[in-house]
Structures are given as structure tokens and as C-alpha cells.
N, C-alpha and C positions, 0 to 999 in steps of 0.2 A: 091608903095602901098598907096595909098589914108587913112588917119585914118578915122577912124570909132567910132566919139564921142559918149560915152555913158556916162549915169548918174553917174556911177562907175568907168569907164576906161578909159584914152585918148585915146590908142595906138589899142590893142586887151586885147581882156580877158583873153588869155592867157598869155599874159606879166604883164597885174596886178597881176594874182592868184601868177606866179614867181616871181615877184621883191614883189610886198605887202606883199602878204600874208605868201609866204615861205621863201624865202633872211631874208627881213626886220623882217616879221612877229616872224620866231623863235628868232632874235637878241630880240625882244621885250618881247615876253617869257620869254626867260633868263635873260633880264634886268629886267623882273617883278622879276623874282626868287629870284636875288643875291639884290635885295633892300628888299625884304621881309623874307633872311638870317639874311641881316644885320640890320635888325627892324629899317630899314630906314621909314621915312613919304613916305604918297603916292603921295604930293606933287613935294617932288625928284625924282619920279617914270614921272609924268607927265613931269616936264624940261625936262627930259635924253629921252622922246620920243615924245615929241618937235623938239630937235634934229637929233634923229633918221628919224623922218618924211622928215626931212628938205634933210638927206644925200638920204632918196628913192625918192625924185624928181629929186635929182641929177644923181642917178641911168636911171631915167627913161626918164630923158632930153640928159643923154653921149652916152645911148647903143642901147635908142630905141628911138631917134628924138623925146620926148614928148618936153611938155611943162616946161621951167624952172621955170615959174613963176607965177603959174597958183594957185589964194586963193581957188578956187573951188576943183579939185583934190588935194590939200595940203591936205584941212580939209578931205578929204575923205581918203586921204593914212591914218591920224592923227586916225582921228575915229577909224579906223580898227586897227590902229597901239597900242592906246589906249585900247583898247578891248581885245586883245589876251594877251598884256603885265596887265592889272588888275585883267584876268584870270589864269596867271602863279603866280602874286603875292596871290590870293587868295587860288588857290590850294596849293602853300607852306606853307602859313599862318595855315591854316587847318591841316596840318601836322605835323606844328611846336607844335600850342597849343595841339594838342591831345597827341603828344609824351613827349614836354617840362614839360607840366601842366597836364600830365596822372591822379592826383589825386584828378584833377580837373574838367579837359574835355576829353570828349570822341568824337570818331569822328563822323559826322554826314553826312552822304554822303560824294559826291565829293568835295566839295567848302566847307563848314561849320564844327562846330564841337557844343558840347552841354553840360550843366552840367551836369555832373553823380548825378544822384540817391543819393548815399551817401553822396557828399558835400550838398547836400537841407537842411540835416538835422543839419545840424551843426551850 
């Protein structure tokens, strides 16, 4: 099978959305999670999927003949890899303060949270 370069994928689309998005992607979720448990920076959140990025070109150079060494889909697995894990950290975060700081913040949608009414006044 000949690859079929695309702006997004080396291999097919279907091997990105699996190793990127779902493999990689929920480990990045989680690693957003558990760094946003442990009111880690989101600096440490960024190294650890660095990292992470680095083992999904690995993934996708041993199982599926990509590219090992490729800066172009690196930064694209990263991006992506970046995005869903800043997205797991910010939906914890939001949960954290509105539950932790209940007397403080209340939740505000999915991602955010907001000061209550009552602390304004104080």
C-alpha cells in the first residue's frame, strides 16, 4: 500500500484518529487529569506530552511503517496531543475549584467556573 501524505496523517486516517487521537490521545487526557489533581504547573503538563508525542511516532513508525523522524507530523501528533490533554486538565480544574472552593466558586459550564454572588459582597 503506497502512503497517502496528508496535512494531518502519514500513513491513513484511520491510523492517525487510532494511535493519535484514541491510544495517545486518552493517555494525554489522563496525564492532563492527574497533573491538574496534583496542582501541578501546566508547564509539567507540556514536558510529559513532549514525551508522550515522541512515544506516538514511535507507535506509528513500529506498527504502521510511518515516519520516525518526521518535525512535520511530530508537531501535528504534539498539537493534537496538547489540546485534548489542556482540555482534561481544564475540565478537572473546574471541578476542583467549584467543589474545593464551593464558598467561593460555582461552576460555570463545562471548562470554567465563577465567583458566587455572595463572596462579591464581602
Amino acid at each position: 500500500m503506497e502512503k497517502q501524505n496528508a496535512l494531518l496523517w502519514e500513513v491513513s486516517l484511520w491510523e492517525f484518529l487510532f494511535v493519535t487521537v484514541i491510544l495517545a490521545g486518552g493517555a494525554a487526557y489522563l496525564t492532563g487529569r492527574a497533573i491538574a489533581r496534583a496542582w501541578q504547573p501546566k508547564l509539567q503538563l507540556a514536558f510529559y506530552i513532549v514525551l508522550l508525542a515522541a512515544a506516538t511516532r514511535f507507535i506509528h513508525f513500529a506498527l504502521f511503517g510511518g515516519t520516525l523522524l518526521t518535525l512535520h507530523y511530530y508537531v501535528v501528533d504534539l498539537i493534537v496531543l496538547l489540546a485534548i490533554a489542556f482540555l482534561g486538565m481544564r475540565i478537572t480544574r473546574a471541578g476542583q475549584m467549584s467543589t474545593q472552593y464551593s464558598f467561593r466558586y460555582a461552576r460555570k459550564g463545562f471548562l470554567g467556573w465563577r465567583l458566587r454572588g455572595d463572596a462579591l459582597q464581602e
